[in-house]
N, CA, C and O of each residue as an XYZ file, in Angstrom:
436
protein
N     -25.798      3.548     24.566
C     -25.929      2.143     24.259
C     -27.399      1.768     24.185
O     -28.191      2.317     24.951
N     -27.805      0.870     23.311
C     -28.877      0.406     23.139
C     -29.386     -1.527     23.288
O     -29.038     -2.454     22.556
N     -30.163     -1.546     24.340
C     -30.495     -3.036     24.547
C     -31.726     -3.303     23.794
O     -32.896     -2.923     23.844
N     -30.926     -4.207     22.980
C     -32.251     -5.179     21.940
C     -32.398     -6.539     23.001
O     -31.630     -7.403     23.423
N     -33.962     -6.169     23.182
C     -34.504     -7.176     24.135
C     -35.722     -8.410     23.365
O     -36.685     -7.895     22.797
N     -35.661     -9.507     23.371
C     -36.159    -10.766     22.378
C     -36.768    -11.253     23.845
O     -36.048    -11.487     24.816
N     -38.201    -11.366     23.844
C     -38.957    -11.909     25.321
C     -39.158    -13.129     24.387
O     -39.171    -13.068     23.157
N     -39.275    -13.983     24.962
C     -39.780    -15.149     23.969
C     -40.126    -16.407     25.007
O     -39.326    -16.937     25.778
N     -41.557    -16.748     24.820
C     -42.571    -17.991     25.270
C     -42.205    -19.524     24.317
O     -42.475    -19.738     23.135
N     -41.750    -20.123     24.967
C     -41.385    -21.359     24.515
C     -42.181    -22.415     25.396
O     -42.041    -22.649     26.596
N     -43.438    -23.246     24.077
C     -43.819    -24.693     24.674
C     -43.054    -25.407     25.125
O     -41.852    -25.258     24.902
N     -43.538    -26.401     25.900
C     -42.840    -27.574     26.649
C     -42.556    -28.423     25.941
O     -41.638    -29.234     26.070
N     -43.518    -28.302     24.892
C     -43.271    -29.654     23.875
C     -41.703    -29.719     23.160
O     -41.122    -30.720     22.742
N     -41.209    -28.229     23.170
C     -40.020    -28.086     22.224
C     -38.925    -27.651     23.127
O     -37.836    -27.486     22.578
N     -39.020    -27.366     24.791
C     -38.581    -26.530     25.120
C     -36.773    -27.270     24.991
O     -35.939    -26.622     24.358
N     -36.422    -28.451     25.569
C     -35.396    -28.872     25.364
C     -34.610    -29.126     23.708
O     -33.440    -29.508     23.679
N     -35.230    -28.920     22.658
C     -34.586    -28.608     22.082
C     -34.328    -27.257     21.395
O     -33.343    -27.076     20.678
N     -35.490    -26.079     21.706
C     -35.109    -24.839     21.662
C     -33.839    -24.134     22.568
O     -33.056    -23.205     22.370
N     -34.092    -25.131     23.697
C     -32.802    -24.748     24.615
C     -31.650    -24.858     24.062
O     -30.883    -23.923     24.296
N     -31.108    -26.035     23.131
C     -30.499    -26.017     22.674
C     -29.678    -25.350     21.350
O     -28.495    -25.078     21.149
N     -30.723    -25.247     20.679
C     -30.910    -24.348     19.388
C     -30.428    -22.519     19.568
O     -29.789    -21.804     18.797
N     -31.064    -22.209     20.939
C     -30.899    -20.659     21.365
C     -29.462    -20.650     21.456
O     -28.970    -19.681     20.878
N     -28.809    -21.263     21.888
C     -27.271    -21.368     22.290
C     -26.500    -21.900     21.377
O     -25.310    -22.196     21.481
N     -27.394    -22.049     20.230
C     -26.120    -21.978     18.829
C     -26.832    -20.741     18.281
O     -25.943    -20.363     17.518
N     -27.644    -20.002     18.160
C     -28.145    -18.988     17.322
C     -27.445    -17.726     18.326
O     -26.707    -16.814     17.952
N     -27.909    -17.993     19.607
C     -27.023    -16.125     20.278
C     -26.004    -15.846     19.103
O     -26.044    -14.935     18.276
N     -24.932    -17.027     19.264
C     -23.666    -16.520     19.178
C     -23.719    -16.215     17.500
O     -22.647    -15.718     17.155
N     -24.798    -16.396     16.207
C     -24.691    -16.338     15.054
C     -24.979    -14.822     15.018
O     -24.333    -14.141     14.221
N     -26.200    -14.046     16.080
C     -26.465    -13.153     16.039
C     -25.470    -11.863     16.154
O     -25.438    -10.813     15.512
N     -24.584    -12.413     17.344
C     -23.324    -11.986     17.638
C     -22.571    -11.782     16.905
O     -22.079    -10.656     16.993
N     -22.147    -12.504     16.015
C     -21.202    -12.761     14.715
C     -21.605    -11.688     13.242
O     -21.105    -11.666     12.118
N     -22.641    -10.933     13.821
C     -23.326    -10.191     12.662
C     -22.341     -8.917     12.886
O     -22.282     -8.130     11.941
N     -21.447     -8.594     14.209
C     -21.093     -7.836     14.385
C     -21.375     -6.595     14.709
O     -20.420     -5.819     14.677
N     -22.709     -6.048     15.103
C     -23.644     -5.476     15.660
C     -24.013     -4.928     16.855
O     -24.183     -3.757     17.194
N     -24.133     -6.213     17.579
C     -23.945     -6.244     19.327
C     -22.204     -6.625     19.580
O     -21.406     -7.147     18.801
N     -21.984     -6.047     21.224
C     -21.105     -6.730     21.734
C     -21.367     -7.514     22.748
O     -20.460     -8.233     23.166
N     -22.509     -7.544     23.290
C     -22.995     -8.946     24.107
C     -24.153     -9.445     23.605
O     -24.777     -9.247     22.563
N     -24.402    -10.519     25.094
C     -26.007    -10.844     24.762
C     -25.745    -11.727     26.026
O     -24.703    -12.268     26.396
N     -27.081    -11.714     26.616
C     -27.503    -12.117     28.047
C     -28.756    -12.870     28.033
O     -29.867    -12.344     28.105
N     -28.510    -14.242     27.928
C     -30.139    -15.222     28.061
C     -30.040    -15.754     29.369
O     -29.136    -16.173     30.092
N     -31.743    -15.541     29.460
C     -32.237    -15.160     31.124
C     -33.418    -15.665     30.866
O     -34.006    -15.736     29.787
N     -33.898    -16.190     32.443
C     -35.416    -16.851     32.102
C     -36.108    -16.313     33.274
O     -35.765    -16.188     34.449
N     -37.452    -15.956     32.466
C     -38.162    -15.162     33.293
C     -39.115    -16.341     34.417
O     -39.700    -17.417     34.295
N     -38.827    -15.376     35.475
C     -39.109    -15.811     36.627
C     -40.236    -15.786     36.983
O     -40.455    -15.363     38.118
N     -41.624    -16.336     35.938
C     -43.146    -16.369     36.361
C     -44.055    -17.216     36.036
O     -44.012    -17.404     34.821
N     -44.528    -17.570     36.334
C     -45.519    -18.214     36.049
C     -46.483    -17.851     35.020
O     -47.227    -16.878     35.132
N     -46.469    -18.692     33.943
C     -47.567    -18.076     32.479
C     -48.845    -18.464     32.517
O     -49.024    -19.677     32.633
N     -49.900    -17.686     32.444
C     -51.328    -18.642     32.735
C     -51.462    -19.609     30.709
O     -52.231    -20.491     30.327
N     -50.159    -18.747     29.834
C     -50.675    -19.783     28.777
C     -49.684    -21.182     29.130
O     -49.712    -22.307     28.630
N     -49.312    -20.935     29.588
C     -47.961    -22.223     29.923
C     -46.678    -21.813     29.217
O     -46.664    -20.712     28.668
N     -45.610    -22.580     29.176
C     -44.621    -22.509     28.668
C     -43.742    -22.152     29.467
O     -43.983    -22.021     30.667
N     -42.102    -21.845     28.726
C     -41.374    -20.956     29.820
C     -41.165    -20.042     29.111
O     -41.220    -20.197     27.891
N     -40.859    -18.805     29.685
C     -40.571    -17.418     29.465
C     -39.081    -17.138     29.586
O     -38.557    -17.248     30.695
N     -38.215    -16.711     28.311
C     -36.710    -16.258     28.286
C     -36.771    -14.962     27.734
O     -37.593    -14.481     26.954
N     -35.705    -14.440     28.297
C     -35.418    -12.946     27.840
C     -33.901    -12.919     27.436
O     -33.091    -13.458     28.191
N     -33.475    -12.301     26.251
C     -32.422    -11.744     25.731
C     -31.982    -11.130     25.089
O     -32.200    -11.016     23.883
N     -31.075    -10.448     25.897
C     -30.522     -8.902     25.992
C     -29.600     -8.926     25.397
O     -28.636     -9.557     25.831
N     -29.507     -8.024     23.764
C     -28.294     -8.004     23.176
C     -28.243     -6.813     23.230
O     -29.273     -6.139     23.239
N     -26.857     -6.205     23.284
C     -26.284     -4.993     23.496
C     -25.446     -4.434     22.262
O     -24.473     -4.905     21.672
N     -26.200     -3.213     22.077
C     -25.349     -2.795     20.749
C     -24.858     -1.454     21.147
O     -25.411     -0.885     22.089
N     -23.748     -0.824     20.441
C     -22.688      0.457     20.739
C     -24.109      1.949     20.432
O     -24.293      2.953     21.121
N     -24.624      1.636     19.554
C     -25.155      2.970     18.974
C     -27.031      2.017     18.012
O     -27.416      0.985     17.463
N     -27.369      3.029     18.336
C     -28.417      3.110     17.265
C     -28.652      2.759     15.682
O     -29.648      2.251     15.169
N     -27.550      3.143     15.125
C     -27.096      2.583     14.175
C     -26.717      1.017     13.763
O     -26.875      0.603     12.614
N     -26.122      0.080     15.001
C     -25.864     -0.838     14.876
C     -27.149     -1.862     14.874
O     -27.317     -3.016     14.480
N     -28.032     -0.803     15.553
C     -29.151     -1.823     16.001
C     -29.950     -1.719     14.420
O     -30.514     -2.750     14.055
N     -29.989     -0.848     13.751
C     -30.447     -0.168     12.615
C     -30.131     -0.897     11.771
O     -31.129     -1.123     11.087
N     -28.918     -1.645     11.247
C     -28.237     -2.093     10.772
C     -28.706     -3.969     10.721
O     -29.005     -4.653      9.742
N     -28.631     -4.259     11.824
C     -28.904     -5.403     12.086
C     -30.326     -5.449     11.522
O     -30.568     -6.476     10.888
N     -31.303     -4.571     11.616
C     -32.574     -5.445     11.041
C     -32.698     -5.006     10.129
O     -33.831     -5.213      9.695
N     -31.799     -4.159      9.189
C     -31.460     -4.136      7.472
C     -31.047     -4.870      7.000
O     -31.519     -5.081      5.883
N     -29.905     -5.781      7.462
C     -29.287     -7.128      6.927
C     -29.264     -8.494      7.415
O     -28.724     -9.477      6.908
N     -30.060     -8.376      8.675
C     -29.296     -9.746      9.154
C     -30.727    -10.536      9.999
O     -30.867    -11.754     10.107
N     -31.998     -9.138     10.704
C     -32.339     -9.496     11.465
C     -33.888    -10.708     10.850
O     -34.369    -11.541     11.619
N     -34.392    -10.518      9.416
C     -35.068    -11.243      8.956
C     -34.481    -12.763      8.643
O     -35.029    -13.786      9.055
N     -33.924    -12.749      8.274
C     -32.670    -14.135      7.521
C     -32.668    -15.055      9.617
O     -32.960    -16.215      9.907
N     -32.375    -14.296     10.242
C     -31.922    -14.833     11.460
C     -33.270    -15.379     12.054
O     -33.592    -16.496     12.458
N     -33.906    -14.247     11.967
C     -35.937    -15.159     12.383
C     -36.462    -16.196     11.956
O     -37.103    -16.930     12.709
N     -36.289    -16.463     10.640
C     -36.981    -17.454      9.748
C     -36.643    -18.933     10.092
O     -37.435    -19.875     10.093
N     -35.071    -18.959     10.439
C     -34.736    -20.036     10.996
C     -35.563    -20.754     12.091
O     -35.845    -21.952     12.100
N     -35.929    -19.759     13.073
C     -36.795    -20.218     14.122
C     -38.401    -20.558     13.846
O     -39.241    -21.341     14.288
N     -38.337    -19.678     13.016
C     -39.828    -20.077     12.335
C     -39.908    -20.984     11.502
O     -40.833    -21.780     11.661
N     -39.504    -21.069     10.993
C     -39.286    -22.476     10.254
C     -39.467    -24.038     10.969
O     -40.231    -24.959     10.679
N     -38.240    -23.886     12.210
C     -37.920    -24.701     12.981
C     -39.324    -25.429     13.958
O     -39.903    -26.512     13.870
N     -39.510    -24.120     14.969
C     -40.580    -24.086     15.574
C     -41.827    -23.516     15.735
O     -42.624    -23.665     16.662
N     -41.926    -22.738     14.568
C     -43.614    -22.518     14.116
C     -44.434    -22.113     15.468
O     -43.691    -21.814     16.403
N     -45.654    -22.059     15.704
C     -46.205    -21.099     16.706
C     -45.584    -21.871     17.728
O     -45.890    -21.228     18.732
N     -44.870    -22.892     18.131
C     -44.599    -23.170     19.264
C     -43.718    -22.291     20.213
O     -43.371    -22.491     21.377
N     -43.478    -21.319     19.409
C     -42.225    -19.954     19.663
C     -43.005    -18.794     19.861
O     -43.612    -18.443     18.849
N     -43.169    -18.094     20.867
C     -44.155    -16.824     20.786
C     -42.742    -15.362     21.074
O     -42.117    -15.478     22.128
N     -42.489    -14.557     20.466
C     -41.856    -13.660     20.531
C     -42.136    -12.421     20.577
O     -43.121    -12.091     19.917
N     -41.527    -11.519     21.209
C     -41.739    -10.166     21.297
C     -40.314     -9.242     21.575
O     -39.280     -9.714     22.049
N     -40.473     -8.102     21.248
C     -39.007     -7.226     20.843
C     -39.591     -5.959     21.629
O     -40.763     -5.580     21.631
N     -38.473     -5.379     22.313
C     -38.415     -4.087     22.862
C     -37.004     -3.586     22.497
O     -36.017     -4.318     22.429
N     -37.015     -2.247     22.268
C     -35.348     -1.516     22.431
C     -35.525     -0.786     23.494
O     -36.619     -0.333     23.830
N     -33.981     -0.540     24.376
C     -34.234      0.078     25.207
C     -32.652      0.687     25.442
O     -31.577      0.089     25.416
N     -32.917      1.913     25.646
C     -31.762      2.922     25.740
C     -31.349      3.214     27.150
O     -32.014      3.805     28.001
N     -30.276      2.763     27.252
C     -29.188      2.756     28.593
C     -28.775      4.397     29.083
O     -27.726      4.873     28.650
N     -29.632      5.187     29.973
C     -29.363      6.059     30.138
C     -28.059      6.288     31.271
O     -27.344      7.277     31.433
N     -28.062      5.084     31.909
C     -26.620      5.615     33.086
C     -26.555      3.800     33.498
O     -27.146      2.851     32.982
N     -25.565      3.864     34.647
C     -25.273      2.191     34.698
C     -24.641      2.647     36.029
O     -23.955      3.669     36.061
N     -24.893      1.803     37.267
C     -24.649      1.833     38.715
C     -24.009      0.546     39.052
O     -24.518     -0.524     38.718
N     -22.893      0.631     39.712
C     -22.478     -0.630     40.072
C     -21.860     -0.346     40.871
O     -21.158      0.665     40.893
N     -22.068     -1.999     42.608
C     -21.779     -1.859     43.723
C     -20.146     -2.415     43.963
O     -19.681     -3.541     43.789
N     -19.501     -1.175     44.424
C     -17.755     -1.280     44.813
C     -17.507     -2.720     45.281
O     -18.392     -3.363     45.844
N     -16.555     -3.101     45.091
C     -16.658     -4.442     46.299
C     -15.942     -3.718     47.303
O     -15.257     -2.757     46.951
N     -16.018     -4.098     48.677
C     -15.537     -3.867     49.794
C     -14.216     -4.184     49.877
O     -13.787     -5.303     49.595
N     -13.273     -2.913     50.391
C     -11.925     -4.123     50.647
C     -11.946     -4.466     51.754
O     -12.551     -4.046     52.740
N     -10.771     -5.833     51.480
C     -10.545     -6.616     52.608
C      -9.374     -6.336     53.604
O      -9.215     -7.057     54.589
């Protein structure tokens, strides 16, 4: 599995309505059929440029899907934001490959 990760710095000036905007676009990204999730998360730091800091994690089956997505879908899907909010949007992209996955039992009762 492969995590397509979107870090993205959002001004204050826009931040309430980017908030809003992100949470109609996840799910368009989703709809590309590509990923089977996606996880928006806000990073927990303090920026010396200001703003707030979000991270989101879309999850795709294979390499291919991720491949796929920025052959057809992943330019068309950017522009919107650029368009929208212009440098007030600072972005950055990592992939990252899921080598194993640990998770704690629950205890029985």
């Amino acid at each position: 599995m492969i995590i397509y990760n979107v870090t993205i710095n959002v001004d204050e000036s826009i931040h309430a309505e980017w908030l809003i905007w992100i949470k109609e676009h996840i799910p368009l990204v989703l709809s590309t059929g590509r990923f089977i999730e996606a996880r928006l998360t806000r990073v927990l730091v303090e920026e010396e440029m200001g703003g707030t800091t979000y991270s989101i994690q879309y999850r795709a089956n294979s390499r291919k899907d991720l491949d796929d997505y920025y052959e057809f879908y992943a330019d068309k899907l950017r522009q919107d934001s650029l368009k929208r909010f212009g440098d007030k949007v600072l972005a950055f992209r990592t992939e990252l490959e899921i080598i194993d996955e640990f998770f704690v039992k629950k205890p029985r009762e």
